[in-house]
N, C-alpha and C positions, 0 to 999 in steps of 0.2 A: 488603099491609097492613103488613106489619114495615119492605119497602124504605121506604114514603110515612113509618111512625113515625120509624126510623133516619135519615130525611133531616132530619125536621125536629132533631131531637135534635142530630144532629152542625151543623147549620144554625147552631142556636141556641149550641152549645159555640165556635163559629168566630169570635162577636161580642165587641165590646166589654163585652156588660155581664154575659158570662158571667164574662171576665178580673176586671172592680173586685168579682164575688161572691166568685171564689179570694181576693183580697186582702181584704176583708172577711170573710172569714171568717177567713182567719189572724190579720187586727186584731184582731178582738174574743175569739180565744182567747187570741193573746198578751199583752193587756190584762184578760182575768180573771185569769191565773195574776199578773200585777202586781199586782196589788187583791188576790189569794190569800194570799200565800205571804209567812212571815214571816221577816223581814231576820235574816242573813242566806241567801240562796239559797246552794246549796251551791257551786255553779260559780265560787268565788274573789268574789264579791260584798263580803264583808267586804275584801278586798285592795285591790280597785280601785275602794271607796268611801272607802277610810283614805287614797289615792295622792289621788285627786280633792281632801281636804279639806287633805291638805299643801300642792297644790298652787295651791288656793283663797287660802292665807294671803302668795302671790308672784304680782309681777306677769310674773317670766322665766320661758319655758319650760326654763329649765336649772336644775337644783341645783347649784352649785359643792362645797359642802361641805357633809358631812351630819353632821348630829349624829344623837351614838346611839340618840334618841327615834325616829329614822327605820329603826334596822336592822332592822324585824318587817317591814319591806318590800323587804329586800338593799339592795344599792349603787342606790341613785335616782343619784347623778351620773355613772353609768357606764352607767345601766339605756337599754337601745333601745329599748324600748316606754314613751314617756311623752305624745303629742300628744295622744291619745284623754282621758288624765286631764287634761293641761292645758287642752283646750277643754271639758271638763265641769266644770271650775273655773270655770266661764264665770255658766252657769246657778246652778250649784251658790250662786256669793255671793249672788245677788238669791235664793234661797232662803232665806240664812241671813236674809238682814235679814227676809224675809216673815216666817218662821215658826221658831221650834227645836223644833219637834215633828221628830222624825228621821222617823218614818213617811211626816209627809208630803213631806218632804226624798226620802227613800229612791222612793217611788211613782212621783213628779215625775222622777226619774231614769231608774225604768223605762222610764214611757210617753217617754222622750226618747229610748231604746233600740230601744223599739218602732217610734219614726219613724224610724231609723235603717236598720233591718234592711227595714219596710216600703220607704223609698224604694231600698232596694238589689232587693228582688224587682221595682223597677218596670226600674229599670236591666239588671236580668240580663234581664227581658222584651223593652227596645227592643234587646240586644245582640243576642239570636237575629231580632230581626223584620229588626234591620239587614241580617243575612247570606240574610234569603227564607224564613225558617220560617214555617209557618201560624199564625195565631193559637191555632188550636185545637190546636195539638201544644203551644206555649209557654202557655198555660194549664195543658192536662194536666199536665205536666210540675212546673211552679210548685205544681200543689193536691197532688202525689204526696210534693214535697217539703216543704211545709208542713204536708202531715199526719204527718209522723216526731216522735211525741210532743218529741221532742228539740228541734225547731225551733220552737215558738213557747215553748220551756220557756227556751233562751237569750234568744230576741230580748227575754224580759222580764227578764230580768237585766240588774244595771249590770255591762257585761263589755266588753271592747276586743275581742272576736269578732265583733260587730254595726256596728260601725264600719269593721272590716276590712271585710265582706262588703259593704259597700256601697263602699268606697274600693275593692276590687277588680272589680266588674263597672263602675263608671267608668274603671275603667282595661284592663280587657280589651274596655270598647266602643271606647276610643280607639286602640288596636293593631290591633282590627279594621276599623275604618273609616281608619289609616293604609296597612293593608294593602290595603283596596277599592278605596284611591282612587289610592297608588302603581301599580298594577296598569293602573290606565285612562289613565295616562303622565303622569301630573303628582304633585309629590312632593309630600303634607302636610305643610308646614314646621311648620302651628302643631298639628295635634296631635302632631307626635312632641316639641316642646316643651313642649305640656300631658302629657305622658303620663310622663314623666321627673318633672314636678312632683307629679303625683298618686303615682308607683309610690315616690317618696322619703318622700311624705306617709304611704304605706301602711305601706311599711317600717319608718317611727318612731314608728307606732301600735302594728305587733307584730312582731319580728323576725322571726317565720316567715314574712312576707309579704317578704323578704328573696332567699333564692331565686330567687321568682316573679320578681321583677322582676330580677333577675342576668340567668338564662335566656330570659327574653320579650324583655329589650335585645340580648343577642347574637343571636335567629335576626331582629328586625330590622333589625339593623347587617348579617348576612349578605341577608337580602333587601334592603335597600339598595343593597346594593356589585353585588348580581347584576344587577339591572334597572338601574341607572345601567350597567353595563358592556354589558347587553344594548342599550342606546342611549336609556336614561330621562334626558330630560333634569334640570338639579342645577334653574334656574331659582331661586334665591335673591333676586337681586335684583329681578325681575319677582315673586315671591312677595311680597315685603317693601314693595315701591311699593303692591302692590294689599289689601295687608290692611290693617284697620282701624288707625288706630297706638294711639286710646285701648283698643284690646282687646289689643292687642300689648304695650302698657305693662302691664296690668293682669295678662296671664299671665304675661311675664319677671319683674314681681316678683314674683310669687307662686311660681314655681318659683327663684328664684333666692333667697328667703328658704328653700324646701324644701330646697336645695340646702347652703344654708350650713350650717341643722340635721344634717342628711345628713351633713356633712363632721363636724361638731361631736363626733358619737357615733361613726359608726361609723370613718370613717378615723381619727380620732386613737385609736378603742380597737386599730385594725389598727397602728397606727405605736407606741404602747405597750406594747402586751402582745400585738400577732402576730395576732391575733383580732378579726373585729368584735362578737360577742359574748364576753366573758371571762367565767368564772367569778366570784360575787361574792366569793369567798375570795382572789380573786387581785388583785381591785382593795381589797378592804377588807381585812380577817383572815378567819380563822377564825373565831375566836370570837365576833365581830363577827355574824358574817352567821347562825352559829345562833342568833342568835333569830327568825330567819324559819321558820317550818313546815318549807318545803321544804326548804331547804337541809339543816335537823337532820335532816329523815329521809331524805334523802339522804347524807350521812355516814352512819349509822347504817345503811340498807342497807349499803353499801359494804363497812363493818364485818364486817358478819355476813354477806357474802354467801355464804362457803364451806360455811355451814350449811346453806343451800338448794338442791336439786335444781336444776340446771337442762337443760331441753327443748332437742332438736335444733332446726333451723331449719326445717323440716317440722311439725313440731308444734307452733309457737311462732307460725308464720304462720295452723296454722287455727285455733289459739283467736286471734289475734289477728282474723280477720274474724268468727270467733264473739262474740268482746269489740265492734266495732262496730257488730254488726247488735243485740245485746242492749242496748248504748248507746243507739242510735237508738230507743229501744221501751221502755226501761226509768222507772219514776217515782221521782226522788229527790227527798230533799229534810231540811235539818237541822232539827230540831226547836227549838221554845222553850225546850228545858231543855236547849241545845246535842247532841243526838245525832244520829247521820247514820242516818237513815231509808231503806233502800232496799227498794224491792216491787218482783216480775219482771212484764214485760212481760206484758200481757195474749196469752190463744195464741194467738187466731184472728189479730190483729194481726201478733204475731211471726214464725209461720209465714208470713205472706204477705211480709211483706220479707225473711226467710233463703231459702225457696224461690223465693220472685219472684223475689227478686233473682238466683238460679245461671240461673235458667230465661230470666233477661231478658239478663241476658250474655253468654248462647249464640246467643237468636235477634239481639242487636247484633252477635255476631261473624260471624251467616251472613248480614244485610245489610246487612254494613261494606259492599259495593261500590253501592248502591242507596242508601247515606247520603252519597256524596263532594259537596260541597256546595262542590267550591273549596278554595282556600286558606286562607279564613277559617274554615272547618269544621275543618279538620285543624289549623289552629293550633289551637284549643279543645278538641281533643282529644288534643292536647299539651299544653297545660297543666291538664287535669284528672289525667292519666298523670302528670304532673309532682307535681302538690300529692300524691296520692294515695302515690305514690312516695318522697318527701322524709318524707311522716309515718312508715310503713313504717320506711325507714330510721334516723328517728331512732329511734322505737321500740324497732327491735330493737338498736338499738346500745346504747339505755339498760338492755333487758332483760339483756345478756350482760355490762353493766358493774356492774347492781346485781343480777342473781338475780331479780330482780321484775318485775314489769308495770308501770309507769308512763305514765298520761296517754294508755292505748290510749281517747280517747274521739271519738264521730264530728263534734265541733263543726269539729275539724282539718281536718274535710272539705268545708266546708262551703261552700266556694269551687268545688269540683271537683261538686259533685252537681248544683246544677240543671242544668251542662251534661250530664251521663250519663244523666239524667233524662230531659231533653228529647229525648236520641239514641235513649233507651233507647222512648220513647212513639213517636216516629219508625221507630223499626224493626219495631215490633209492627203499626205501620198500613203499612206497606209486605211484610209479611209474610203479610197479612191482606186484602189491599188487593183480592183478587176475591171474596174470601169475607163479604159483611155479616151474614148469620147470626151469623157465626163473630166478626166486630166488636163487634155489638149484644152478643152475648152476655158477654164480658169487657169489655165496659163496664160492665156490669150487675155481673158478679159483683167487681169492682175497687171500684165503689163500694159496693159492699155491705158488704164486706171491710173498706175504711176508714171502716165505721163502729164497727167491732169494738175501738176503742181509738185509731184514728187523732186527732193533733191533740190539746187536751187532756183529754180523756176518760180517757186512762188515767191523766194525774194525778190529776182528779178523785175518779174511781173508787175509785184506791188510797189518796188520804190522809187523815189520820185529824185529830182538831180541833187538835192538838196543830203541826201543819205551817202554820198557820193566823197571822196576825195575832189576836192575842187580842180581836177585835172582836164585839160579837153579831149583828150585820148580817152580817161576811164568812161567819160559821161559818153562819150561817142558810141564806147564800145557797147555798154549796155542798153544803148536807146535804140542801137543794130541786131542785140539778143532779143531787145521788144519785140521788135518787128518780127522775126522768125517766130517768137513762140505764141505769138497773137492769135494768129488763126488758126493753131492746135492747140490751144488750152480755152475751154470755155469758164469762163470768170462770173 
C-alpha cells in the first residue's frame, strides 16, 4: 500500500506540472509581498530606485561627471554595477509618462523583478536537466529554495540581486553546455562567445559577479588548452562557414558592445587607480561620498573600531553561518514612519534550515562519490564553493577592518544555493535509495516543516499594518492571510 502510494507521489513530483506548481507558487508569494510592502523595502530599494531614475533622465549608459545632487549614491561614474539601473531606466520612462503616482511606478518595478528572478529559476532548472538530473530532484530542490523566506522577499524588491541571478544561471548554462559539447570533440565557438558577453554583462550589473566570471574563464581557458592538446581539434573555420552569420552578427555585437562597457569600468578603474573596483573616496573625496549611508558608516566604524571587542576567526565564522541561516528565515522590513522592523525567524522554520542544513552537509559529504556526474557537475560545485567562498572572505576581511559585521546576508548567496540544493535533495535520495519507508517519510515531514514559515508566511505572520502600503484593501488582505495561517503555523 505505501510502495503503490509512494510511486504515485514521486510519479507525479517527476512531471512537468509539478515543476510550473514550485514556480507558481513562488510567483504569487513573491507578488504578494510586492503589493504588501511599503516603499521603501529595506534591502537597498530606496538606492537602486534613485540609480534607475537618474539614469531614466540619460540616454548613455555612462555618467561622465557627476554632480553633487548624485553623491547619496557614491561615485556613479566610477561605480561597476550600473546595467541593471540603466535597463530599468527603460520601463521606468514609459511609467513616468503613464502615471506619477510612485506606488504604482514602485509595484511595476517589482513585478518586473519578479519576472526577472522567476525566469532565472527557470534557467537554473534547464541548467541541472542539461547535465541528466531528474526532474523531480530539480523541482525539489527549486521549492526548498524558494521557500527560504528570504527568497521570494528579494525577488520583490527593485534590487540588481534578481538580475544577477538570472544573468548567472544563463551564464553557468553556457560554460556547462561549452563543457558538454568540447568533451564530445568539437569546440563551441559560439557559446564560449556568448558566455564572455553575458559573464561581462553580469559583471556590470554587480561587481561581485566579477570573480565568478575571472575564475569560470580560466578553468575554461585550462580545459581548452588540455583537450586541444589531447588532440581536440580548433576547427574555426569549418565552425565559422557552418554557423548562422545573421546569429553570428547579432551575438559579436552584442558581446562586443559588453566588451567595450567591460573595458570602459573596469580596466580603465585598474589602469587608474590599480583596482577594478576603487573606493568611492578615492575616485570622488571624502566628503563628497559621506553623503552616502554607507560610506559615513563606514568611516565611522573605522573610527571607532578600537572601541569594540573583536572575535577570533573560529567564533567570527559560527556566528557568521549563524547570521546567514537567521537571514534566510528572518522577517524585515522598514516601516512608514521610516524605522527598521526586524522579528526572529519563526522556530519550527529555523530549526529545520540550522539543523537540516549541518545534517544535509554531512549526508552530501558521505555521497559525494555516488553524486560525480562528470565534469559538468564538479564544475558547479566549484563554483557554488567559489561564490560561497568569496562572500566569506570578503566578510571577514570587512569584519577585522571595521570591528563589526557587515552585509553577512544570504541574498550573496544566492547564486551558489539552488546548485547545493539540488546536490543536497540528490544525496538524501541516494542515501535513502533502498529504503522507501524511510523516503515517504521525510518527504512528509520536509513538507510539513515548510509549512511552518516557509515562503512568505513568516512575513506575513510577523508584520504589523505599519509595514504595509497605507492601502485599506492591502492591510485587509493580509490581516485575512493572518487569520488562515494562524492556526497552521505555530509561532
Amino acid at each position: 500500500m505505501m510502495h503503490s502510494a509512494y510511486k504515485k507521489v514521486s510519479t507525479f513530483l517527476d512531471t512537468r506540472i509539478f515543476f510550473w506548481i514550485v514556480l507558481a507558487l513562488f510567483a504569487a508569494q513573491a507578488i504578494w509581498i510586492a503589493f504588501s510592502l511599503a516603499y521603501p523595502i529595506i534591502f537597498d530599494e530606496k538606492f537602486h530606485f534613485g540609480v534607475i531614475q537618474i539614469f531614466s533622465h540619460q540616454w548613455a549608459p555612462i555618467i561622465s561627471n557627476q554632480p553633487p545632487t548624485y553623491d547619496y549614491y557614491r561615485d556613479l561614474s566610477h561605480e561597476a554595477s550600473y546595467t541593471y539601473h540603466y535597463l530599468m531606466s527603460i520601463p521606468y520612462r514609459l511609467l513616468r509618462l503613464a502615471t506619477a503616482d510612485i506606488t504604482k511606478q514602485v509595484i511595476a518595478l517589482r513585478l518586473i523583478n519578479v519576472g526577472f528572478f522567476l525566469a532565472g529559476l527557470m534557467v537554473y532548472a534547464r541548467l541541472f536537466r542539461n547535465i541528466g538530473v531528474r526532474r523531480v530532484y530539480v523541482s525539489l530542490g527549486l521549492l526548498l529554495f524558494t521557500m527560504l523566506p528570504m527568497v521570494p522577499h528579494i525577488a520583490a524588491t527593485i534590487n540588481y540581486d534578481n538580475l544577477v541571478f538570472l544573468l548567472a544561471g544563463w551564464y553557468l548554462l553556457l560554460c556547462v553546455r561549452a563543457i558538454k559539447h568540447s568533451r564530445s570533440g568539437r569546440l563551441p565557438w559560439t557559446d564560449y562567445i556568448a558566455l564572455i558577453g553575458i559573464g561581462s554583462f553580469a559583471s556590470l550589473a554587480k561587481y561581485s559577479f566579477l570573480p565568478i566570471f575571472a575564475l569560470t574563464l580560466i578553468y575554461l581557458l585550462v580545459d581548452l588548452v588540455i583537450k586541444v592538446r589531447r588532440g581536440t581539434p580548433l576547427n574555426i573555420r569549418k565552425w565559422y562557414l557552418n554557423e548562422s552569420k545573421s546569429k553570428l552578427a547579432i551575438i559579436t555585437i552584442l558581446v562586443l558592445l559588453s566588451i567595450g562597457l567591460f573595458t570602459r569600468i573596469y580596466v580603465k578603474n585598474v589602469i587608474d587607480y590599480g583596482t577594478p573596483v576603487p573606493a568611492c573616496q578615492v575616485t570622488l573625496s571624502l566628503e563628497r561620498c559621506q553623503a552616502s549611508d554607507v560610506v559615513r558608516r563606514n568611516v565611522r566604524a573605522e573610527t571607532t573600531k578600537n572601541s569594540r571587542p573583536v572575535a577570533s576567526l573560529p567564533e567570527y565564522t559560527s556566528r557568521w553561518v549563524v547570521n546567514m541561516v537567521f537571514g534566510s528565515s528572518f522577517a524585515v522590513a522598514n516601516t512608514v514612519d521610516g524605522q527598521n522592523a526586524v522579528r526572529e525567524p519563526l522556530p519550527i522554520f529555523y530549526n529545520l534550515v540550522f539543523f537540516g542544513g549541518i545534517l544535509s552537509f554531512l549526508v552530501l559529504a558521505l555521497e559525494w562519490r555516488a553524486l560525480q556526474r562528470g565534469q559538468e557537475w564538479q564544475f558547479l560545485f566549484f563554483v557554488a564553493i567559489m561564490v560561497i567562498g568569496s562572500v566569506y572572505v570578503l566578510n571577514v576581511s570587512d569584519y577585522y577592518k571595521f570591528h563589526a559585521a557587515y552585509a553577512n546576508q544570504p541574498r550573496y548567496l544566492f547564486v551558489a544555493l539552488p546548485i547545493l540544493l539540488v546536490m543536497i535533495v540528490i544525496a538524501w535520495a541516494k542515501l535513502l535509495r533502498r529504503q522507501i519507508w524511510a523516503r515517504a517519510l521525510l518527504l512528509i515531514c520536509v513538507a510539513s516543516l515548510l509549512t511552518q514559515g516557509g515562503g512568505a508566511a513568516t512575513l506575513i505572520l510577523s508584520s504589523s499594518d505599519n509595514w504595509y502600503w497605507q492601502n485599506g484593501m492591502v492591510i485587509r488582505a493580509n490581516h485575512a492571510a493572518k487569520k488562515i495561517l494562524h492556526p497552521l503555523v505555530k509561532e
